[in-house]
Chimera marker file (.cmm) of the C-alpha trace (Angstrom):
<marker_set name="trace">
<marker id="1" x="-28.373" y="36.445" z="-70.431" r="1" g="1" b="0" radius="0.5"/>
<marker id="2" x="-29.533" y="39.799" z="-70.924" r="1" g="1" b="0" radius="0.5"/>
<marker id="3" x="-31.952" y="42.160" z="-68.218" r="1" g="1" b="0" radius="0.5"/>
<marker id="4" x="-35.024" y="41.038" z="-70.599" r="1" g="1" b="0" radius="0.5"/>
<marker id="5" x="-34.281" y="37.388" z="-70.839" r="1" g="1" b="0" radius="0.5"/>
<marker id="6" x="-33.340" y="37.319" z="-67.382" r="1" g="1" b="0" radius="0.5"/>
<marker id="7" x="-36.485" y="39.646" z="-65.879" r="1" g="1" b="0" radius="0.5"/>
<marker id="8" x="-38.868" y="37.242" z="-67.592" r="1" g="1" b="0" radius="0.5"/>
<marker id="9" x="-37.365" y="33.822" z="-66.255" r="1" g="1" b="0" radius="0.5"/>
<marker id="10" x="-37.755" y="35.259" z="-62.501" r="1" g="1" b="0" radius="0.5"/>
<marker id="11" x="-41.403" y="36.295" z="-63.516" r="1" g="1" b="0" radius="0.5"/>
<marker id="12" x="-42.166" y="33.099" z="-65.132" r="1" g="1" b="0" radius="0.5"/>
<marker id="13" x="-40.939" y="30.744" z="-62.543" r="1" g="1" b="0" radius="0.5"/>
<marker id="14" x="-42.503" y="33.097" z="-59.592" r="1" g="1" b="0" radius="0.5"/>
<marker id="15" x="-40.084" y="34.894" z="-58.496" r="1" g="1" b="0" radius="0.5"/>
<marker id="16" x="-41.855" y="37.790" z="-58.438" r="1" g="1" b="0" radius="0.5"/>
<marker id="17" x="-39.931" y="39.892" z="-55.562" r="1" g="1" b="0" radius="0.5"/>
<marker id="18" x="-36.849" y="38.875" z="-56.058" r="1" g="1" b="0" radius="0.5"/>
<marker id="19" x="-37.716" y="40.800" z="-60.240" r="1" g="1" b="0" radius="0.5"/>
<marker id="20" x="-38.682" y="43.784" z="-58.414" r="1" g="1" b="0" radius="0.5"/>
<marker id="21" x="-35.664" y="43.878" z="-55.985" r="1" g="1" b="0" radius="0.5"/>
<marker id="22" x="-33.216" y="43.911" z="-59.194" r="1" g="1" b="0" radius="0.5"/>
<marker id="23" x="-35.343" y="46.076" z="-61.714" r="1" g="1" b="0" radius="0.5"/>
<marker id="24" x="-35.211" y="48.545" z="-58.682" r="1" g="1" b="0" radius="0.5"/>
<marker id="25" x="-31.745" y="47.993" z="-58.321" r="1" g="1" b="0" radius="0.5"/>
<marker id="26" x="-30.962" y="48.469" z="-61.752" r="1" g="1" b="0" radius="0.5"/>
<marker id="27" x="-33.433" y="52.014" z="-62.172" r="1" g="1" b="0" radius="0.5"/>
<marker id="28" x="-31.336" y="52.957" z="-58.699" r="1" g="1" b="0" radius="0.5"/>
<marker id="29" x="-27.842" y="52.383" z="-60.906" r="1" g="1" b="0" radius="0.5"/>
<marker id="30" x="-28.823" y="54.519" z="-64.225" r="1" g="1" b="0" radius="0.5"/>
<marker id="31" x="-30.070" y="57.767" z="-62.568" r="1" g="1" b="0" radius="0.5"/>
<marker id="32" x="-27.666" y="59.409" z="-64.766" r="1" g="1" b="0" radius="0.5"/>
<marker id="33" x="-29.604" y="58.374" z="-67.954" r="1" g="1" b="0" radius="0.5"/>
<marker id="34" x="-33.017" y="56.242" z="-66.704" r="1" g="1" b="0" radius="0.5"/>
<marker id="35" x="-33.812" y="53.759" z="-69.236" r="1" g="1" b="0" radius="0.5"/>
<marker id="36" x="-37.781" y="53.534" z="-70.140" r="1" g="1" b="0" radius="0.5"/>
<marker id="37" x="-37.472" y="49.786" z="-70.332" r="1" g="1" b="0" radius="0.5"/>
<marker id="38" x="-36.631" y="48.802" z="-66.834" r="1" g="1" b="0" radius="0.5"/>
<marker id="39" x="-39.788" y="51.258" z="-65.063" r="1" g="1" b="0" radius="0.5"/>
<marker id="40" x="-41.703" y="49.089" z="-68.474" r="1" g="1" b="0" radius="0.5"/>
<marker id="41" x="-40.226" y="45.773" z="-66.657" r="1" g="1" b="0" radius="0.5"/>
<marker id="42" x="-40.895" y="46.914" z="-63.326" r="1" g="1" b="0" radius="0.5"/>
<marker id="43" x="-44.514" y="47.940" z="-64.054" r="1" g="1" b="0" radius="0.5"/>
<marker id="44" x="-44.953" y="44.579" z="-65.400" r="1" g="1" b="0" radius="0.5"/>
<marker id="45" x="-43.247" y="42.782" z="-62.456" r="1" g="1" b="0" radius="0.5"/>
<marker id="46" x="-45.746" y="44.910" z="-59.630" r="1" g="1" b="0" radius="0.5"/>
<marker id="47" x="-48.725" y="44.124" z="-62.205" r="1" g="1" b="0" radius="0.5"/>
<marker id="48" x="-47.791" y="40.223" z="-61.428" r="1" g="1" b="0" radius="0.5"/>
<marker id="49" x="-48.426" y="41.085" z="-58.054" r="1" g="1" b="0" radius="0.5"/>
<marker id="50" x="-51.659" y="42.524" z="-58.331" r="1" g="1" b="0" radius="0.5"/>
<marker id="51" x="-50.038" y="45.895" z="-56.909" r="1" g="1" b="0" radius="0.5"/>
<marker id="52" x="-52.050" y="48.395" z="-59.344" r="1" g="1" b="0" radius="0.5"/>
<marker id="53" x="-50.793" y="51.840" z="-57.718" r="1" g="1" b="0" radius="0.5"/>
<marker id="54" x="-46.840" y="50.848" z="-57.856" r="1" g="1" b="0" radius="0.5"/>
<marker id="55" x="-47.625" y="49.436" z="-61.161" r="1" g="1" b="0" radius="0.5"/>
<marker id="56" x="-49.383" y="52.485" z="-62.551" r="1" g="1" b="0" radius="0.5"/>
<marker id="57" x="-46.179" y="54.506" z="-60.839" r="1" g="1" b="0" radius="0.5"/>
<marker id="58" x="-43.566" y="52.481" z="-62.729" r="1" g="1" b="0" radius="0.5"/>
<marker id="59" x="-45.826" y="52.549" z="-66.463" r="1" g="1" b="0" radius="0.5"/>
<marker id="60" x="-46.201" y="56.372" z="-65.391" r="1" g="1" b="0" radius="0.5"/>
<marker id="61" x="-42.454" y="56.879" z="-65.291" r="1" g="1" b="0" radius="0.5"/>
<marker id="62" x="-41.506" y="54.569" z="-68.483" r="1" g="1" b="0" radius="0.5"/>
<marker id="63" x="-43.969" y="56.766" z="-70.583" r="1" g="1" b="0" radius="0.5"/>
<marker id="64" x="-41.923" y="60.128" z="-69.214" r="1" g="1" b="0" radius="0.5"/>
<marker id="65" x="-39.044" y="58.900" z="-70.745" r="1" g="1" b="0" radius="0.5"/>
<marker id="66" x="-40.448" y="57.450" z="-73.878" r="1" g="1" b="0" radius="0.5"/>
<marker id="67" x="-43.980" y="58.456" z="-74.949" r="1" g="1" b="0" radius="0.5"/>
<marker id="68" x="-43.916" y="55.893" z="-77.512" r="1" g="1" b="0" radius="0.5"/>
<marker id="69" x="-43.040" y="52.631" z="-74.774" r="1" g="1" b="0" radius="0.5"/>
<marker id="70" x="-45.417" y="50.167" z="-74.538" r="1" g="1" b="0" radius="0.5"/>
<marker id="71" x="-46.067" y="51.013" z="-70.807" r="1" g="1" b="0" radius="0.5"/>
<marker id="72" x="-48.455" y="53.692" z="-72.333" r="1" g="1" b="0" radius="0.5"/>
<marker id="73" x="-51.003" y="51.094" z="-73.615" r="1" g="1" b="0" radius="0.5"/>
<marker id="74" x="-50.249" y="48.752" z="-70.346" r="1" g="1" b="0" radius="0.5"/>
<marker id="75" x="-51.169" y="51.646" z="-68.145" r="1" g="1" b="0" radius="0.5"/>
<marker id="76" x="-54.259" y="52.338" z="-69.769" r="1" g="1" b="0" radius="0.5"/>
<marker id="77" x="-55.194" y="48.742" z="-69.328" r="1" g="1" b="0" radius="0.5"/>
<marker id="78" x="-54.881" y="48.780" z="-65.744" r="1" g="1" b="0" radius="0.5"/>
<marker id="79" x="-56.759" y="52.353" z="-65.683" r="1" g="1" b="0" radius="0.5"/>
<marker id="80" x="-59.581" y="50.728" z="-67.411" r="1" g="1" b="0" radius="0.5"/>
<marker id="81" x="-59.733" y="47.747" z="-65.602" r="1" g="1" b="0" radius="0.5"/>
<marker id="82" x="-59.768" y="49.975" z="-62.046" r="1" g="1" b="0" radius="0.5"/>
<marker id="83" x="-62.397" y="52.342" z="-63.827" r="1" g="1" b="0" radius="0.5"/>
<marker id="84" x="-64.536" y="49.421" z="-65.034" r="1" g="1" b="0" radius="0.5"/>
<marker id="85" x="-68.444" y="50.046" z="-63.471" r="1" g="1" b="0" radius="0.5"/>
<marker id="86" x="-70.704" y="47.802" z="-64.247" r="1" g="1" b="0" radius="0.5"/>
<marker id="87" x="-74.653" y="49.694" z="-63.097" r="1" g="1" b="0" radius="0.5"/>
<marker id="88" x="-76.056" y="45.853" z="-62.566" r="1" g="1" b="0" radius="0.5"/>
<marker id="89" x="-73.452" y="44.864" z="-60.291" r="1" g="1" b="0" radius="0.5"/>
<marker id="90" x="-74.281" y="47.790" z="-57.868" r="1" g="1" b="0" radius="0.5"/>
<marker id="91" x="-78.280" y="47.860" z="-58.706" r="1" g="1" b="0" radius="0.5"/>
<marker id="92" x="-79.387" y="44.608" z="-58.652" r="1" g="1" b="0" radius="0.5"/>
<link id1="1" id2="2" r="1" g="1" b="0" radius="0.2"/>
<link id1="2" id2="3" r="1" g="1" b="0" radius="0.2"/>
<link id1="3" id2="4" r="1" g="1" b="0" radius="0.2"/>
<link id1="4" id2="5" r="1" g="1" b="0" radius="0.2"/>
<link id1="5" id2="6" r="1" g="1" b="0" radius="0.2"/>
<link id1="6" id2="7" r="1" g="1" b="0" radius="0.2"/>
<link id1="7" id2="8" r="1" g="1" b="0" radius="0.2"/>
<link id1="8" id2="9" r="1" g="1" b="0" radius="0.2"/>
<link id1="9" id2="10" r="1" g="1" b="0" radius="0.2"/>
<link id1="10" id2="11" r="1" g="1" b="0" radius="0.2"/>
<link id1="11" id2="12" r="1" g="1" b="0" radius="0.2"/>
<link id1="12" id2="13" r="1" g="1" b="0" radius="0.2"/>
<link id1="13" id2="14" r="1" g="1" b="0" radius="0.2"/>
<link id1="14" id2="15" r="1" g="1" b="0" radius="0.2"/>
<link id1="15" id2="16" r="1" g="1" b="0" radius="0.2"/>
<link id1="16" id2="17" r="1" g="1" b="0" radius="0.2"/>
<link id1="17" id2="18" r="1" g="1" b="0" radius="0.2"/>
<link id1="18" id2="19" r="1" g="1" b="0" radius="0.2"/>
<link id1="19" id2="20" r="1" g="1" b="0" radius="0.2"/>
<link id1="20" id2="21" r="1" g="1" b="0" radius="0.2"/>
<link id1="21" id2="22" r="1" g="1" b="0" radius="0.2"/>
<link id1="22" id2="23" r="1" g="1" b="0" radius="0.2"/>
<link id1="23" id2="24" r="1" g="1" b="0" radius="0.2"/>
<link id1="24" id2="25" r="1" g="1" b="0" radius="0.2"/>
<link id1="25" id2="26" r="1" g="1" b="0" radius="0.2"/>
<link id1="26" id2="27" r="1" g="1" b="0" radius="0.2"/>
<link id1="27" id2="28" r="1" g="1" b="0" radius="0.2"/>
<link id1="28" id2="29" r="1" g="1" b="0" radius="0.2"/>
<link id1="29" id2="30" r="1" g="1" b="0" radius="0.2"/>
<link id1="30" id2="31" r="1" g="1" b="0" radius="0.2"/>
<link id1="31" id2="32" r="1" g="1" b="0" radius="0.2"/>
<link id1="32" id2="33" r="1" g="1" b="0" radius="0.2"/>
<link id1="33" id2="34" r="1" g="1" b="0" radius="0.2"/>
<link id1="34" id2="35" r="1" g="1" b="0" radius="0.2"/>
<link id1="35" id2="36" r="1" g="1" b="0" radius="0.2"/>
<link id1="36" id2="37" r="1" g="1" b="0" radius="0.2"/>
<link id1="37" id2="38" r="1" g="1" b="0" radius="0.2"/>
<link id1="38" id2="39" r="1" g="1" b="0" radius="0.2"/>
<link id1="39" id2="40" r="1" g="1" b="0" radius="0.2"/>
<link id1="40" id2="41" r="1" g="1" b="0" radius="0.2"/>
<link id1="41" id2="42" r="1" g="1" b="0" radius="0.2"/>
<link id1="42" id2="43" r="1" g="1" b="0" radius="0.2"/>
<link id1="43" id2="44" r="1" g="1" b="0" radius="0.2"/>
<link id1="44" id2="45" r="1" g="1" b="0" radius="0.2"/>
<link id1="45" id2="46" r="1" g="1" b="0" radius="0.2"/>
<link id1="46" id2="47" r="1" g="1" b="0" radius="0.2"/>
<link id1="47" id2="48" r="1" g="1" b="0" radius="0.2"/>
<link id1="48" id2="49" r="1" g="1" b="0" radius="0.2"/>
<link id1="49" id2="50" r="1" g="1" b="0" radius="0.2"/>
<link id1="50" id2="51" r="1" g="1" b="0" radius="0.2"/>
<link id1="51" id2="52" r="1" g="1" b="0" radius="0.2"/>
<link id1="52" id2="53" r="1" g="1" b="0" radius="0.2"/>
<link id1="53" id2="54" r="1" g="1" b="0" radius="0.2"/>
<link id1="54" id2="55" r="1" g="1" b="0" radius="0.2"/>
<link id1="55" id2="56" r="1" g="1" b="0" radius="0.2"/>
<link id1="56" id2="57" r="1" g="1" b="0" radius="0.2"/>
<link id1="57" id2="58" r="1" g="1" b="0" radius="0.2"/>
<link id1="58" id2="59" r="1" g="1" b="0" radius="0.2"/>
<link id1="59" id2="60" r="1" g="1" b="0" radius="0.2"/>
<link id1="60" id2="61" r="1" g="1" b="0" radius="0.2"/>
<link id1="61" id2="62" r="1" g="1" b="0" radius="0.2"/>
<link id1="62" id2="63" r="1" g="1" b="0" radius="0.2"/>
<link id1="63" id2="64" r="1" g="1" b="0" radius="0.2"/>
<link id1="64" id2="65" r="1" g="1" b="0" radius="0.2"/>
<link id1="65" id2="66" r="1" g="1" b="0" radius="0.2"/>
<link id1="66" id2="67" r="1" g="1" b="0" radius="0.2"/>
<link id1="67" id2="68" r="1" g="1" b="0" radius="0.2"/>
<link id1="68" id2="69" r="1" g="1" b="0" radius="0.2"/>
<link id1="69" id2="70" r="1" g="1" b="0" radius="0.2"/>
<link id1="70" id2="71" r="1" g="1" b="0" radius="0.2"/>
<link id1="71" id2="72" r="1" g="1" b="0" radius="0.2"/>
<link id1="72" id2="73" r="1" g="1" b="0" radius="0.2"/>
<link id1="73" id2="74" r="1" g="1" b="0" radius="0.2"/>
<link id1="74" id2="75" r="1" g="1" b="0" radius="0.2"/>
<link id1="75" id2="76" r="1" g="1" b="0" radius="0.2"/>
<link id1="76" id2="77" r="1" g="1" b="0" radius="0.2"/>
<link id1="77" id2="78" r="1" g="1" b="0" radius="0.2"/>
<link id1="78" id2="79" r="1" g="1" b="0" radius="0.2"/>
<link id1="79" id2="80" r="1" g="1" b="0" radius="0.2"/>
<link id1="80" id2="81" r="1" g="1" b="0" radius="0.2"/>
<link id1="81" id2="82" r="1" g="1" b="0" radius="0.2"/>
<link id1="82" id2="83" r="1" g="1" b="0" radius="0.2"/>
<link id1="83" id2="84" r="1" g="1" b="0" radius="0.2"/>
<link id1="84" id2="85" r="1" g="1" b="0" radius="0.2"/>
<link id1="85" id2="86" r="1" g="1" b="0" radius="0.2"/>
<link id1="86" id2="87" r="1" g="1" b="0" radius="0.2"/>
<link id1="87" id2="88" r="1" g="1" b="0" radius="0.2"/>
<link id1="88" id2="89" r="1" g="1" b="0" radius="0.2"/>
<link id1="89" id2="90" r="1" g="1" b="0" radius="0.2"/>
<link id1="90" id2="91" r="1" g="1" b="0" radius="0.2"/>
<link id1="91" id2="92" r="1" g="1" b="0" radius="0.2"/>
</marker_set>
């Protein structure tokens, strides 16, 4: 079973911390040569938890490495949905 396959059974199934523990693990290992994919997997396992800033951190690093990951467009999702102001809500 590969880091994807295996990243997405603990995050279906709940597992939530025990994701994070590995994916850190694993971006602890490669500090010679960081892969984009794990911080991507990471950001995704700490946007499970409803833990914006560590998520934003993670997406943050993933797009250092590779502009083009997908962590780009995940990042900005999570920017807009922190940003989001609705005027009615606050003057009723």
């Amino acid at each position: 079973m590969g880091v994807d396959a295996e990243i997405k059974s603990l995050l279906d199934t709940g597992k939530v911390e025990e994701a994070i523990t590995f994916l850190t693990r694993m971006v602890h290992q490669n500090t010679a040569s960081p892969d984009d994919k794990l911080f991507y997997l990471l950001g995704n396992a700490y946007r499970k938890q409803c833990n914006w800033q560590q998520a934003i951190n993670a997406y943050s690093e993933a797009c250092y490495l590779n502009p083009e990951s997908p962590a780009a467009e995940a990042k900005e999702m999570i920017l807009d949905i922190l940003n989001f102001y609705h005027k009615d809500l606050y003057n009723p």
